[in-house]
C-alpha positions in Angstrom: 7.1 29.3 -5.3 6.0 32.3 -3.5 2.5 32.0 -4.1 2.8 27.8 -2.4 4.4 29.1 0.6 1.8 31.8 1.3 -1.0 29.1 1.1 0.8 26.6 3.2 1.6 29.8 5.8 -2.6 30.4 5.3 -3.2 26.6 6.4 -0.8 26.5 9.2 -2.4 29.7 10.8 -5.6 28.5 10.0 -4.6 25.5 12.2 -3.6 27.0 14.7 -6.7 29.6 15.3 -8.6 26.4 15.2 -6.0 25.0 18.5 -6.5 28.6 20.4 -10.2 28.4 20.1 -10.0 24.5 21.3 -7.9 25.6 24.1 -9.4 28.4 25.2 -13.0 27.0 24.8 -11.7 24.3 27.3 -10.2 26.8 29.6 -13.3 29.1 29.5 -15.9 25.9 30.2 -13.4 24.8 33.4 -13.5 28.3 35.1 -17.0 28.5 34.5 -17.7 25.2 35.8 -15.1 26.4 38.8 -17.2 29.5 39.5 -20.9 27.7 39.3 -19.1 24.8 41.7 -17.8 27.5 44.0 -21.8 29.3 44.0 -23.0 26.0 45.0 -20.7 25.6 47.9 -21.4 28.9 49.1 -25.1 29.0 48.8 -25.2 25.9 51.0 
């Protein structure tokens, strides 16, 4: 019994490492995107 619920309690962390990388992946490419937008502007 012990043993399921430490595999299930693996799988759900593992799920949600996967969500914080997602989100912060998209968070990282939009400020990036942001600061190469902003470079543009000012450069012209």
């Amino acid at each position: 019994m012990k043993r399921k619920l430490l595999r299930e309690d693996i799988s759900l962390s593992n799920i949600g490492l996967k969500a914080l990388q997602m989100s912060t992946s998209r968070y990282y490419k939009k400020s990036v995107s942001n600061l190469l937008y902003e470079r543009e502007c000012s450069t012209l």
